[in-house]
N, CA, C and O of each residue as an XYZ file, in Angstrom:
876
protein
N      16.088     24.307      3.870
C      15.234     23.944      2.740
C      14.915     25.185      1.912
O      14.557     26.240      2.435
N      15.057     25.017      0.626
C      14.768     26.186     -0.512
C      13.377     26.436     -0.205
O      12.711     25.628      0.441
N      12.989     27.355     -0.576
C      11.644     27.681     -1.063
C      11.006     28.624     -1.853
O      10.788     29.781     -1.492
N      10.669     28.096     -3.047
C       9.806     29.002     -3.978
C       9.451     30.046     -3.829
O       9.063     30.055     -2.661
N       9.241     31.429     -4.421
C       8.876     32.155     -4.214
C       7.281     32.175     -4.616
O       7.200     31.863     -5.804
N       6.020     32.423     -4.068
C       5.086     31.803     -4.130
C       3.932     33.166     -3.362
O       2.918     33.115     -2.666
N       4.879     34.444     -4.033
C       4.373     35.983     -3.665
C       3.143     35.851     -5.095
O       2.066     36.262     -4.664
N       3.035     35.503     -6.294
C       2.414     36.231     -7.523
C       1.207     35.065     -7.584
O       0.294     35.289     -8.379
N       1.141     33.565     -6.617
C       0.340     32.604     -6.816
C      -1.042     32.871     -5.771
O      -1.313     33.243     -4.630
N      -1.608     32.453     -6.887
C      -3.296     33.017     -6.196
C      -3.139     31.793     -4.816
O      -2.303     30.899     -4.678
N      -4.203     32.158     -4.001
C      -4.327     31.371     -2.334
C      -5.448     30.766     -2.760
O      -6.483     31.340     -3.098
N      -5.174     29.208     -2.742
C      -6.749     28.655     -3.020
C      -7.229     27.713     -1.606
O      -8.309     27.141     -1.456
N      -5.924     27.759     -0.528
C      -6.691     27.442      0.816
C      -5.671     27.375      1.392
O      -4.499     27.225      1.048
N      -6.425     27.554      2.751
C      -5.504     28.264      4.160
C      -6.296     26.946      5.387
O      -7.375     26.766      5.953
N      -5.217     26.420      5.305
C      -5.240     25.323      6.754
C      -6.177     26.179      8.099
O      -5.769     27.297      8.415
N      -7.019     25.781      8.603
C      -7.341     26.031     10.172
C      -6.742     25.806     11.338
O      -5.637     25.349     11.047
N      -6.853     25.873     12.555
C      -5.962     25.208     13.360
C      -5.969     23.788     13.943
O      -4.983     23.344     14.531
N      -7.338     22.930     13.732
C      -7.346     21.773     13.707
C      -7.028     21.310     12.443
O      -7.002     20.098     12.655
N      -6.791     21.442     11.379
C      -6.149     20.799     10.077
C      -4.416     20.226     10.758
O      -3.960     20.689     11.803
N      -3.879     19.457     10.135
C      -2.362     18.772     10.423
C      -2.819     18.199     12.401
O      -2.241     18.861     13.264
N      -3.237     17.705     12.615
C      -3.577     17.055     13.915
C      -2.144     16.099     14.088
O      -1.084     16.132     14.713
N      -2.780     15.331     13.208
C      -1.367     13.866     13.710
C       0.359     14.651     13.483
O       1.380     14.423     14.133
N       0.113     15.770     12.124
C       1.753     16.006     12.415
C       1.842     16.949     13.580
O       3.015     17.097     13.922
N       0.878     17.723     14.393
C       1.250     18.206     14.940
C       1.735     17.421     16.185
O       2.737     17.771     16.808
N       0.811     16.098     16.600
C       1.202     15.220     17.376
C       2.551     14.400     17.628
O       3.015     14.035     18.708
N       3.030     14.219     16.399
C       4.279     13.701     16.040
C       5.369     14.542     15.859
O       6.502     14.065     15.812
N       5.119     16.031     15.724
C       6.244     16.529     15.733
C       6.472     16.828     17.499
O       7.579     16.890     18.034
N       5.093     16.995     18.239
C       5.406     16.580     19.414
C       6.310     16.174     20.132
O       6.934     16.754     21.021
N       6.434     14.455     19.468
C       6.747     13.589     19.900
C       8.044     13.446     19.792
O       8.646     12.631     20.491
N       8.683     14.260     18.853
C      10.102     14.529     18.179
C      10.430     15.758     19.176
O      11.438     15.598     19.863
N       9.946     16.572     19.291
C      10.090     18.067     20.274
C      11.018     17.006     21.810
O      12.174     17.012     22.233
N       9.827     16.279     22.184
C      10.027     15.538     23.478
C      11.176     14.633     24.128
O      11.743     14.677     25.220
N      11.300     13.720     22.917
C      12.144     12.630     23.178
C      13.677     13.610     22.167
O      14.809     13.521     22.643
N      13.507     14.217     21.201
C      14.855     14.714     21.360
C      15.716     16.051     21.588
O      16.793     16.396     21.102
N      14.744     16.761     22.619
C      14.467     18.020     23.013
C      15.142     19.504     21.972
O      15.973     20.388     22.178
N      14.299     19.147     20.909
C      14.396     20.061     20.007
C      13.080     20.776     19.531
O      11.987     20.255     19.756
N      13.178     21.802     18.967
C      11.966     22.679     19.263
C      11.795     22.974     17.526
O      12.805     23.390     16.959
N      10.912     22.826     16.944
C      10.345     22.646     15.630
C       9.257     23.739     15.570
O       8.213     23.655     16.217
N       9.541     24.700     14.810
C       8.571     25.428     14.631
C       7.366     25.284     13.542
O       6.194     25.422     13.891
N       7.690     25.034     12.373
C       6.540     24.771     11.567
C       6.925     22.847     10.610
O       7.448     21.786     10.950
N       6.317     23.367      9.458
C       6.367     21.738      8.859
C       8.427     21.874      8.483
O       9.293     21.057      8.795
N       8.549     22.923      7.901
C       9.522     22.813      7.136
C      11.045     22.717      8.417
O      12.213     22.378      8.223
N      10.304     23.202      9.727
C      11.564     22.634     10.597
C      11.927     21.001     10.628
O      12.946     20.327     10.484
N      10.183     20.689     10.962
C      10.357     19.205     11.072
C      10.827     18.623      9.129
O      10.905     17.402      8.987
N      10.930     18.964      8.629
C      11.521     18.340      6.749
C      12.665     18.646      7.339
O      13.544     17.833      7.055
N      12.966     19.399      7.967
C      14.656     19.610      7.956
C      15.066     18.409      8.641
O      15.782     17.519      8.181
N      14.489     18.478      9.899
C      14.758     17.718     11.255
C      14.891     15.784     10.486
O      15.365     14.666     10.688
N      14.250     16.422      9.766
C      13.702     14.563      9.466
C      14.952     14.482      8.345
O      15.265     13.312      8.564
N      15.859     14.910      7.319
C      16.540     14.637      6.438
C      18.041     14.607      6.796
O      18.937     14.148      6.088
N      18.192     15.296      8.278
C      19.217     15.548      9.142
C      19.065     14.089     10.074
O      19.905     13.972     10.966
N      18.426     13.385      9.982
C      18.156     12.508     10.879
C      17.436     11.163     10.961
O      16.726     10.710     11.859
N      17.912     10.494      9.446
C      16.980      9.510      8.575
C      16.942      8.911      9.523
O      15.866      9.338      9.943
N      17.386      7.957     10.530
C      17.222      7.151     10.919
C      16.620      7.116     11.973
O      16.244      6.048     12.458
N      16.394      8.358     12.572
C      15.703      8.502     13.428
C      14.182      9.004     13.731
O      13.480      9.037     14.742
N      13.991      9.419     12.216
C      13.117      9.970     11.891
C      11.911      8.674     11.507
O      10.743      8.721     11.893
N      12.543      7.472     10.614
C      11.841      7.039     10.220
C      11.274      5.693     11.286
O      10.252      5.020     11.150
N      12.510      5.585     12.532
C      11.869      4.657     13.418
C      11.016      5.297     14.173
O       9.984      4.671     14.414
N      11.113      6.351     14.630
C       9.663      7.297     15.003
C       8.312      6.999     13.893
O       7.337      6.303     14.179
N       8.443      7.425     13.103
C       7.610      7.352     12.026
C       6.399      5.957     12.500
O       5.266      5.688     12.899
N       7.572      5.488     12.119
C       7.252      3.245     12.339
C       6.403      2.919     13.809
O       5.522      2.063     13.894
N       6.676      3.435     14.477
C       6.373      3.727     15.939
C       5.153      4.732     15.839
O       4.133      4.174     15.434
N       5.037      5.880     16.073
C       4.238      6.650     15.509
C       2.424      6.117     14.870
O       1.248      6.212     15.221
N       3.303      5.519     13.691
C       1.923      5.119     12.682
C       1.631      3.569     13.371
O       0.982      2.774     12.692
N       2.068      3.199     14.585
C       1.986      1.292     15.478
C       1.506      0.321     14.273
O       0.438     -0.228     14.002
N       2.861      0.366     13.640
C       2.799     -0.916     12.641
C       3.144     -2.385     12.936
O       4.129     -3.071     13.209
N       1.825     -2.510     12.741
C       1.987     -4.265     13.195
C       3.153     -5.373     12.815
O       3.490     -5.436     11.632
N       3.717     -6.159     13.677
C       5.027     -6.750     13.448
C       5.161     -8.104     14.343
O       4.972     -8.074     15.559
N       5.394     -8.918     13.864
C       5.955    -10.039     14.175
C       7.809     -9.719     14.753
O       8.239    -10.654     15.429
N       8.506     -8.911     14.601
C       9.735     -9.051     14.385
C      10.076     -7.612     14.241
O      10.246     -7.277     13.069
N      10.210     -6.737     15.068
C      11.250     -5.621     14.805
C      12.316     -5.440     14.038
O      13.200     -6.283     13.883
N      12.281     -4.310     13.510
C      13.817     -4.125     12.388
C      14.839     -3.432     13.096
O      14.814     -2.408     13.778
N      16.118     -4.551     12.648
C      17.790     -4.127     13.835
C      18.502     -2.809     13.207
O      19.465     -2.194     13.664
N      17.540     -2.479     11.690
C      17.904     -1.180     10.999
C      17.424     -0.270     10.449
O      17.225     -0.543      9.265
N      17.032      1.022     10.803
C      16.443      1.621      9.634
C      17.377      1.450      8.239
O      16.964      0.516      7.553
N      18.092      1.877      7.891
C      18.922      1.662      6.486
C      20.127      2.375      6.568
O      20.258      3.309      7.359
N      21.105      1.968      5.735
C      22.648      2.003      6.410
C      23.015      2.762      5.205
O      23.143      2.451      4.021
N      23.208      4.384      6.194
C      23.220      5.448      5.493
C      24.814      5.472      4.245
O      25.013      6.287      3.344
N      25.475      4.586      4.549
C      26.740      4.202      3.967
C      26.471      3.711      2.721
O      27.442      3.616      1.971
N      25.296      3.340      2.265
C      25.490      2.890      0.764
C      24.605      3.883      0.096
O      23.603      4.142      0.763
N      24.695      4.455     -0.941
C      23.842      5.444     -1.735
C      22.811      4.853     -1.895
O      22.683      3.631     -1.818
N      21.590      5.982     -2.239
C      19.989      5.502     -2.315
C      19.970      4.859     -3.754
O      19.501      3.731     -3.908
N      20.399      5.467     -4.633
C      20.788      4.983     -6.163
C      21.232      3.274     -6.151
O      20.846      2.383     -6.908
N      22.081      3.215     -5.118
C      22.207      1.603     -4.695
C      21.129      0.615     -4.375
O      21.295     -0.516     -4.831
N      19.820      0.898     -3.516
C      18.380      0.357     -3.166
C      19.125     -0.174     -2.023
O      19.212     -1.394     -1.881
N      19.702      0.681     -1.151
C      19.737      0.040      0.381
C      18.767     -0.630      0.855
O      17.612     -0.339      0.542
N      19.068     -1.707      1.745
C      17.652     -2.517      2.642
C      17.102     -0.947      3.509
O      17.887     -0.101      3.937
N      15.649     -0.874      3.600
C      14.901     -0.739      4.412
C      14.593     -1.253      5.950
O      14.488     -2.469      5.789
N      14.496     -1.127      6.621
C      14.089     -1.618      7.933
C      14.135     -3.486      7.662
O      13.292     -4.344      7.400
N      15.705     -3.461      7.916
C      16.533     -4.925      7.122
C      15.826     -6.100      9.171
O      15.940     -5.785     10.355
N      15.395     -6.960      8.688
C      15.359     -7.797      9.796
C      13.987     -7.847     10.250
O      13.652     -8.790     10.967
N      13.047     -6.848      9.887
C      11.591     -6.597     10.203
C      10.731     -7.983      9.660
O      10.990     -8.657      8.663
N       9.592     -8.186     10.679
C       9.041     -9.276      9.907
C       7.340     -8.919      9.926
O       6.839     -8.601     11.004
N       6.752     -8.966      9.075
C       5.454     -8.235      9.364
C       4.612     -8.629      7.988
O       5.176     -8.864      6.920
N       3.441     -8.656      8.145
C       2.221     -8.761      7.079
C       1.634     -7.507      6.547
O       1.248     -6.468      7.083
N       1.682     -7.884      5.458
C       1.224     -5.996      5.070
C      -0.061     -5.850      4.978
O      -0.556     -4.757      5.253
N      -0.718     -6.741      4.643
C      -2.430     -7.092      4.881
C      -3.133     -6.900      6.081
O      -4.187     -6.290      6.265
N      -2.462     -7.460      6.821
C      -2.938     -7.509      8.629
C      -2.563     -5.648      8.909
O      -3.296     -5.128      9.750
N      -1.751     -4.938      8.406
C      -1.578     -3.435      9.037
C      -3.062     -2.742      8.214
O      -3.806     -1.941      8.780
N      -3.258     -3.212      6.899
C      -4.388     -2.204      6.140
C      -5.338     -2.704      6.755
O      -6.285     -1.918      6.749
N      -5.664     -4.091      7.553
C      -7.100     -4.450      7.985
C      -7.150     -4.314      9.039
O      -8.089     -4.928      9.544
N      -6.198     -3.432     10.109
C      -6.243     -3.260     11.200
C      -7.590     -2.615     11.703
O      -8.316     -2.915     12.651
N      -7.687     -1.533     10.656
C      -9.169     -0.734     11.173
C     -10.007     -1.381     10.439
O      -9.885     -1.798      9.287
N     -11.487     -1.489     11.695
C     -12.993     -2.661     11.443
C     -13.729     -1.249     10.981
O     -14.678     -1.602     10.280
N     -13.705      0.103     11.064
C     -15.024      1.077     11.297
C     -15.292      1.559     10.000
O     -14.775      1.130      8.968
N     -16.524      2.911     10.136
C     -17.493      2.595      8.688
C     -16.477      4.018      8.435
O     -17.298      4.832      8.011
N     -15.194      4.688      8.475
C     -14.814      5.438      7.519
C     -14.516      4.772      6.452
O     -14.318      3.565      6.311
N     -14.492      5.755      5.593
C     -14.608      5.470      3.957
C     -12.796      4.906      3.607
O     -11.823      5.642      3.772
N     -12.749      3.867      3.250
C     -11.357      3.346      3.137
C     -10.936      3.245      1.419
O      -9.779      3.192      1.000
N     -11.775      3.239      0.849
C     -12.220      2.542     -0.873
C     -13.154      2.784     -1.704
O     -14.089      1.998     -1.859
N     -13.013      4.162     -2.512
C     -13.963      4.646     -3.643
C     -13.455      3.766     -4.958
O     -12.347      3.463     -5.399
N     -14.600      3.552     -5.295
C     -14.572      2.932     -6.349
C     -15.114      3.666     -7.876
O     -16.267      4.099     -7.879
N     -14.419      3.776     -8.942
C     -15.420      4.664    -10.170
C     -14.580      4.012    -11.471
O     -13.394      3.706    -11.592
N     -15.812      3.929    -12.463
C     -15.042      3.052    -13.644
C     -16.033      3.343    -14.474
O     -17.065      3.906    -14.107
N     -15.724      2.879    -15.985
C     -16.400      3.741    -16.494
C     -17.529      2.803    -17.182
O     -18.152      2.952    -18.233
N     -17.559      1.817    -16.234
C     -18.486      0.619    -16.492
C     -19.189      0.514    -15.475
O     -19.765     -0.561    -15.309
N     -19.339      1.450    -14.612
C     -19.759      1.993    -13.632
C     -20.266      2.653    -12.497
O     -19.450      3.531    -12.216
N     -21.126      2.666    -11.773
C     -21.369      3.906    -11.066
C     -20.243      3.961     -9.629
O     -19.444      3.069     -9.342
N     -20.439      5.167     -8.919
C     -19.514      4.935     -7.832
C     -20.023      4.641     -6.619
O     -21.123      4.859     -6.112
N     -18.703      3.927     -6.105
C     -19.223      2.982     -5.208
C     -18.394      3.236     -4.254
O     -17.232      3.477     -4.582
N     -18.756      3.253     -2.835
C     -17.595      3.285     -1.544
C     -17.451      1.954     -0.948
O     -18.178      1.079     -1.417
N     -16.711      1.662     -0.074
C     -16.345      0.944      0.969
C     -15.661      1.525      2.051
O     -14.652      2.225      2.137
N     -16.723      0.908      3.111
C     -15.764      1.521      4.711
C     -14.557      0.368      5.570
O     -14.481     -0.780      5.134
N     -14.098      0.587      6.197
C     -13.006     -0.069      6.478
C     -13.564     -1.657      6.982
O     -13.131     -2.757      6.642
N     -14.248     -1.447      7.554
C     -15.493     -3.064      8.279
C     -15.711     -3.454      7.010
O     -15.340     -4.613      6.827
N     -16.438     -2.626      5.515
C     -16.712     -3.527      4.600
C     -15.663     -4.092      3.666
O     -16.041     -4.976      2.898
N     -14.317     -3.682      3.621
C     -13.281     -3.942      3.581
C     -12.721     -5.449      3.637
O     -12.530     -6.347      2.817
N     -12.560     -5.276      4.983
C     -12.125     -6.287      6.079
C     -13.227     -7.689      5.580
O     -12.758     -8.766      5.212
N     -14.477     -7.457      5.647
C     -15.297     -8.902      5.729
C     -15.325     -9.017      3.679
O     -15.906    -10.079      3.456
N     -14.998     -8.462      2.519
C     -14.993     -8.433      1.324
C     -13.473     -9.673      1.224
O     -13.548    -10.747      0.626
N     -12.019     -9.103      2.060
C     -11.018     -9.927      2.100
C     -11.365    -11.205      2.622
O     -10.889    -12.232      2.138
N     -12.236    -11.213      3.666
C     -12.215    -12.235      4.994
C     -12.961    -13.542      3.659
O     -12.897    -14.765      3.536
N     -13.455    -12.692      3.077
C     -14.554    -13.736      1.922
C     -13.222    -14.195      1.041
O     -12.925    -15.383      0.917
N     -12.595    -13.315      0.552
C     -11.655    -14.048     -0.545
C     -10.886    -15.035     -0.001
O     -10.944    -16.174     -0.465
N     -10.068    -14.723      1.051
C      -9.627    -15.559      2.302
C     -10.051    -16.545      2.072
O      -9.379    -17.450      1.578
N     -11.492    -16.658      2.417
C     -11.834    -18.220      2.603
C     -11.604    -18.792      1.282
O     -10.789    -19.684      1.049
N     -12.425    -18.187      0.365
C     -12.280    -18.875     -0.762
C     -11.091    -19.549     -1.412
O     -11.168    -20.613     -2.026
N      -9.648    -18.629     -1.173
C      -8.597    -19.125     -0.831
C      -8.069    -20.231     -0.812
O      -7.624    -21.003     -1.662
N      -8.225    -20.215      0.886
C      -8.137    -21.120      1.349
C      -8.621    -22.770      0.978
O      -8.162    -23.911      1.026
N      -9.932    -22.002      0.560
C     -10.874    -23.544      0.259
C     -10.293    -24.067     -1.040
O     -10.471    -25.220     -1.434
N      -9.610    -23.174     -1.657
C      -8.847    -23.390     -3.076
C      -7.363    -24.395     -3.132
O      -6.899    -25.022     -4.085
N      -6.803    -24.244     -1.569
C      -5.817    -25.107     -1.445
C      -4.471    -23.828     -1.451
O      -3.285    -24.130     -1.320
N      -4.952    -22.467     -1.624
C      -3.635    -21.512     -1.815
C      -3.337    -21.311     -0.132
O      -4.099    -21.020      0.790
N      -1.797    -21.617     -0.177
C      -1.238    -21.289      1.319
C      -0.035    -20.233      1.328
O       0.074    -19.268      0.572
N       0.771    -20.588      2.259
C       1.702    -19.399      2.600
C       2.338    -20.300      1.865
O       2.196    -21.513      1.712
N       3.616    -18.896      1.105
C       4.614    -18.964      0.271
C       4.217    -19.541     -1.554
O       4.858    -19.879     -2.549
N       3.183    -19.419     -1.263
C       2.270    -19.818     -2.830
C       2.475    -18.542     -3.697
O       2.271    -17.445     -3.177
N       2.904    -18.643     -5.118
C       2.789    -17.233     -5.707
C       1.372    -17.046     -6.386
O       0.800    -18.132     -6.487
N       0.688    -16.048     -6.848
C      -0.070    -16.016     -7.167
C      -0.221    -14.581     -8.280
O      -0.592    -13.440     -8.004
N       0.176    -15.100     -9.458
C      -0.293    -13.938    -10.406
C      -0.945    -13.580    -11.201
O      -1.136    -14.168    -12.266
N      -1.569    -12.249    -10.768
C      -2.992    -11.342    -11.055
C      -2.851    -10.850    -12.624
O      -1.891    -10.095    -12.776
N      -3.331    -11.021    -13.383
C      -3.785    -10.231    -14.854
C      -4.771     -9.697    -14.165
O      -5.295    -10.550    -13.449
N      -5.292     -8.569    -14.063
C      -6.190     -7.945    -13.759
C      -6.089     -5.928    -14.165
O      -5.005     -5.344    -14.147
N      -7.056     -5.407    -14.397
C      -7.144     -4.305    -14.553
C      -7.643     -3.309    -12.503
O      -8.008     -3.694    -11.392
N      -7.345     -2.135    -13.107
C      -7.187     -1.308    -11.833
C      -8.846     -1.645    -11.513
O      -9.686     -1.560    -12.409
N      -9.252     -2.106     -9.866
C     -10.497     -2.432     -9.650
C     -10.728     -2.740     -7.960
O     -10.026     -2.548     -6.968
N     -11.869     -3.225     -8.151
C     -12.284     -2.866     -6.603
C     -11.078     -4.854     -6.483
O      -9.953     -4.882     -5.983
N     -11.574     -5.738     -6.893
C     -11.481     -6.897     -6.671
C     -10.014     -6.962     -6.946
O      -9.482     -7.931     -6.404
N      -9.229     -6.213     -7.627
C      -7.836     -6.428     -7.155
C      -7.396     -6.000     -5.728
O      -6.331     -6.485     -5.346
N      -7.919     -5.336     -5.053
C      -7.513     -4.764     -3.570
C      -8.036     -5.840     -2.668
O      -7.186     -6.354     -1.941
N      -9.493     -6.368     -2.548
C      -9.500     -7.504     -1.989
C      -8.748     -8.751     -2.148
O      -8.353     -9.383     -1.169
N      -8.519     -9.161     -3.483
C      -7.510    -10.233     -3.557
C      -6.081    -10.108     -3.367
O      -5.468    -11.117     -3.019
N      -5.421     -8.956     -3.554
C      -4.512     -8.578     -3.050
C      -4.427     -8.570     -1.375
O      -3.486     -9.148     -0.830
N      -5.333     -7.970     -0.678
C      -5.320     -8.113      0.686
C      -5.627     -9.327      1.271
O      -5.556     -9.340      2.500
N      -6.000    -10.511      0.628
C      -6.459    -12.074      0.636
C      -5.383    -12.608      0.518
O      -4.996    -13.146      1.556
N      -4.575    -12.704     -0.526
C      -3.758    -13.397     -0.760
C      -2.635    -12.986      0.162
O      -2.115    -13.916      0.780
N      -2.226    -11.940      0.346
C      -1.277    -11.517      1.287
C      -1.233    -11.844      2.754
O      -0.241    -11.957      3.473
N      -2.792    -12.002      3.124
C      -3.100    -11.877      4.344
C      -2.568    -13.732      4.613
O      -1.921    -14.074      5.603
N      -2.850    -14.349      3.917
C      -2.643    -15.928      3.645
C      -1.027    -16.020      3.836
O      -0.508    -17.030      4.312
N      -0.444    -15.135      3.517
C       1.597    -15.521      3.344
C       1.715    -15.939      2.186
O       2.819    -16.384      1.872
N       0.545    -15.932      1.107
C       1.165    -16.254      0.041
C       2.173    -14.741     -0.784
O       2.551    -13.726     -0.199
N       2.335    -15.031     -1.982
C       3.133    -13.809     -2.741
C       2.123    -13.053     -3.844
O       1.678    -13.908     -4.610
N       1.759    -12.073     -4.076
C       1.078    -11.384     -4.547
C       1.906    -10.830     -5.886
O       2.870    -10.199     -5.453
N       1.903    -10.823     -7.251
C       2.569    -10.349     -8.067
C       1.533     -9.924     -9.858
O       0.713    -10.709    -10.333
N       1.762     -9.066    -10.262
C       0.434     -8.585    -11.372
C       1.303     -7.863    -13.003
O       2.377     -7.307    -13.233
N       0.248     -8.232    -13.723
C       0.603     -7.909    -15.163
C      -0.857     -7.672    -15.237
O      -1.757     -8.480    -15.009
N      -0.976     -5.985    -15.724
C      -2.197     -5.076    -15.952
C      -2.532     -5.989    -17.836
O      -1.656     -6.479    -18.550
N      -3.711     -5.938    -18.068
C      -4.145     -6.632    -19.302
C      -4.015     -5.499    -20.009
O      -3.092     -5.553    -20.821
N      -4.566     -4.576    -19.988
C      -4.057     -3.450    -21.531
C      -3.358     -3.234    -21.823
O      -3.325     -2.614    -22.886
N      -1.762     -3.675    -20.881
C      -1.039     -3.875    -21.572
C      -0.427     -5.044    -22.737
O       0.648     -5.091    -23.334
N      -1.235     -5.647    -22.749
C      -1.610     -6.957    -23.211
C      -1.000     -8.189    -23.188
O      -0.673     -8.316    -22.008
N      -0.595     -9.325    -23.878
C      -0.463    -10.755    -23.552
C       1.500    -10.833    -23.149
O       2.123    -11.658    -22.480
N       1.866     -9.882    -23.726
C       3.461    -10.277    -23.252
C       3.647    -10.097    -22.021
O       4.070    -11.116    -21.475
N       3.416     -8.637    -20.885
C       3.873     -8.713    -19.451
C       3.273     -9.658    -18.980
O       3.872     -9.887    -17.929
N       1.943    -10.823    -19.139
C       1.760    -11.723    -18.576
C       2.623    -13.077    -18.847
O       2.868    -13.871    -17.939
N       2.919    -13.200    -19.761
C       3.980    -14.521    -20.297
C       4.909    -14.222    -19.568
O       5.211    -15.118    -18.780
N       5.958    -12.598    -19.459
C       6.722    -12.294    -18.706
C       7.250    -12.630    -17.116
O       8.330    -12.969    -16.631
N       5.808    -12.331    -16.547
C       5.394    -12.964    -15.500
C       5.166    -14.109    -15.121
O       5.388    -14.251    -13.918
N       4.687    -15.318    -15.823
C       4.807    -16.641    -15.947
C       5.566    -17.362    -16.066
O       5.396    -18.557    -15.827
N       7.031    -16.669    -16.619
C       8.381    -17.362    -16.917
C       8.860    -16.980    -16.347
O       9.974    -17.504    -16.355
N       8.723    -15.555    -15.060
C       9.538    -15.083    -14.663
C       9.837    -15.694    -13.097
O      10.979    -15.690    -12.637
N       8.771    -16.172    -12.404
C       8.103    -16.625    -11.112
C       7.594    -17.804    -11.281
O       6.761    -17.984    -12.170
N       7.999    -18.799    -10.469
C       7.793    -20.217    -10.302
C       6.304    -20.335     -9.244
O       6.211    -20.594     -8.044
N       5.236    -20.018    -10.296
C       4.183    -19.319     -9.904
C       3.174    -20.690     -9.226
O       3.022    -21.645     -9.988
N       2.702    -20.748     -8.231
C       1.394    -21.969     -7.835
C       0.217    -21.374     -8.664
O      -0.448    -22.226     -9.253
N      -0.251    -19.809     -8.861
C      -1.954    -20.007     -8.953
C      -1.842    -18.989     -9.793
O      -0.952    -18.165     -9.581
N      -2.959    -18.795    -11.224
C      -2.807    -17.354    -11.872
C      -4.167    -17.109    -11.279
O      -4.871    -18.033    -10.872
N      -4.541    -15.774    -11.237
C      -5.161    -14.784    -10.606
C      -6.418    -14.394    -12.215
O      -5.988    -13.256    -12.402
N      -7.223    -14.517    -13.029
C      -7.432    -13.867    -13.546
C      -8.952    -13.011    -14.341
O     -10.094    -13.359    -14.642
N      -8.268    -11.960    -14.413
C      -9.940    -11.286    -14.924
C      -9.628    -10.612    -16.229
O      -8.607     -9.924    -16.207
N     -10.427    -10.673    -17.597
C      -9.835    -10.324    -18.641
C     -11.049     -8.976    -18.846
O     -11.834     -8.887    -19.790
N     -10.943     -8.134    -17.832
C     -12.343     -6.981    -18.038
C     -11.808     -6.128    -17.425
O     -11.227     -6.088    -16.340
N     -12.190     -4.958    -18.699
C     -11.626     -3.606    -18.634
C     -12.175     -2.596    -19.329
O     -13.124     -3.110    -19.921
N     -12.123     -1.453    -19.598
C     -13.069     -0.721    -20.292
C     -12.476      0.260    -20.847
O     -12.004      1.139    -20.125
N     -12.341      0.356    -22.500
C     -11.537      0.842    -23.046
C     -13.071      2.305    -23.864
O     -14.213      1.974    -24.185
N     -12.692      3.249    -23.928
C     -14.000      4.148    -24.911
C     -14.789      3.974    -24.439
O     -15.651      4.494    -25.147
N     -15.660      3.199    -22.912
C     -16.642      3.030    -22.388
C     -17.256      1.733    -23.303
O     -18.482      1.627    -23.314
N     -16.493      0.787    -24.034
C     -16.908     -0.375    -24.024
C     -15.908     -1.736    -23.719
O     -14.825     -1.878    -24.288
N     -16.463     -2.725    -22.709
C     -16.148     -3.717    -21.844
C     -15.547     -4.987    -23.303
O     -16.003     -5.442    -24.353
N     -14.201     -5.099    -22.416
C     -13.918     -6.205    -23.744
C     -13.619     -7.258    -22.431
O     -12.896     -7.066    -21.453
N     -14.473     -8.467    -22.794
C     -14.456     -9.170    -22.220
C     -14.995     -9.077    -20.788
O     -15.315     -8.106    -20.103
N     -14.995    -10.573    -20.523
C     -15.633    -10.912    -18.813
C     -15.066    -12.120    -18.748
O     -15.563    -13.013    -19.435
N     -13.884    -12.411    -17.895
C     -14.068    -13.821    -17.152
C     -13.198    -13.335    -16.063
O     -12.328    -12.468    -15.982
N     -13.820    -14.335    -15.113
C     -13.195    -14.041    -13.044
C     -12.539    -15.585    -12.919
O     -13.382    -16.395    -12.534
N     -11.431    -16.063    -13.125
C     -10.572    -17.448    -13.157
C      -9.800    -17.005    -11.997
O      -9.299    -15.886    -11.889
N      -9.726    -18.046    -11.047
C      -8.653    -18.711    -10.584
C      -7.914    -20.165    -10.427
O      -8.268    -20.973     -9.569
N      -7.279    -20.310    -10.979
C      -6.790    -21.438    -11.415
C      -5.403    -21.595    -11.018
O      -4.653    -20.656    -10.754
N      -5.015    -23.159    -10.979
C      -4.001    -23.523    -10.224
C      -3.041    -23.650    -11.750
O      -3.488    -23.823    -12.884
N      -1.383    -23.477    -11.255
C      -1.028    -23.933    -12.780
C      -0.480    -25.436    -12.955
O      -0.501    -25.992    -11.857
N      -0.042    -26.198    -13.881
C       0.388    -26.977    -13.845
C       1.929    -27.523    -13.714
O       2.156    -28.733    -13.696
């Protein structure tokens, strides 16, 4: 691996020896099972680009990502990346159920807008914010394999409904509003959609155009 020369750049911080915990754990874990000896980060960048496939089912393993269904591949180094090879082709898994894995009060979700003061969420308040959309959801008649698309601006309530709707098996798909009325038509013609998602509030110069919270089924 190249590296910059990085003699004339001021030092604005120097790691301790408890800083990098988990990579040090994981490069561990790579030391162990393939008895190779890694001296700093840039052995393991090497180790890992010499060794996609092995690197990244460690990884997968490693970070215990929740799964219905193991993948028979990391990705089949035979077709170029420029191509969009499958990923971990055969895997079956919820992506909602891995982010709500943790219940505890670390900080999972700052919130700041400019219609706004700031606001946190810990991983427990997280979890019971989805568990609410969930129901509501549900009580709405949206199930698995339902699409559901969001007009919505960057916000706390797109991450819960996103983690709601997902968590359900339905399909999660979005057109940001400032960009205005075409990527949503786009989206509407594009996806044989069950439910639109929508909130028309956003804050442009620090003034709010518009307010409405819709979910609605389409016809």
């Amino acid at each position: 691996m190249k590296s910059r020369p990085y003699t004339n750049v001021p030092l604005t911080w120097t790691p301790t020896e408890h800083h990098g915990k988990n990579m040090k754990k994981f490069k561990k874990v790579i030391e162990d099972k393939y008895l190779v000896k890694l001296g700093d980060y840039e052995d393991l960048y090497k180790w890992s680009i010499e060794n996609i496939c092995e690197f990244w089912a460690e990884i997968w393993d490693f970070l215990g990502v929740i799964f219905s269904k193991r993948f028979n591949k990391v990705v089949d180094l035979h077709i170029p990346m420029n191509e969009f090879p499958k990923w971990f082709e055969g895997a079956e898994l919820n992506y909602a159920e891995n982010l709500l894995k943790y219940r505890d009060d670390r900080i999972a979700l700052l919130v700041d807008g400019e219609e706004s003061d700031t606001k946190t969420y810990t991983f427990a308040q997280m979890y019971e914010e989805t568990r609410l959309y969930a129901a509501a959801f549900r009580k709405f008649g949206l199930k698995k394999g339902d699409i559901v698309v969001c007009h919505m601006s960057n916000r706390k309530e797109v991450v819960f409904a996103t983690q709601a709707v997902i968590s359900i098996g339905a399909i999660w798909t979005a057109a940001l509003p400032m960009l205005g009325a075409q990527p949503l038509v786009v989206a509407n013609l594009t996806v044989d959609k069950e439910y639109v998602y929508w909130i028309a509030c956003f804050a442009i110069l620090n003034k709010i155009r518009e307010n409405a919270l819709v979910l609605f089924r389409t016809l």
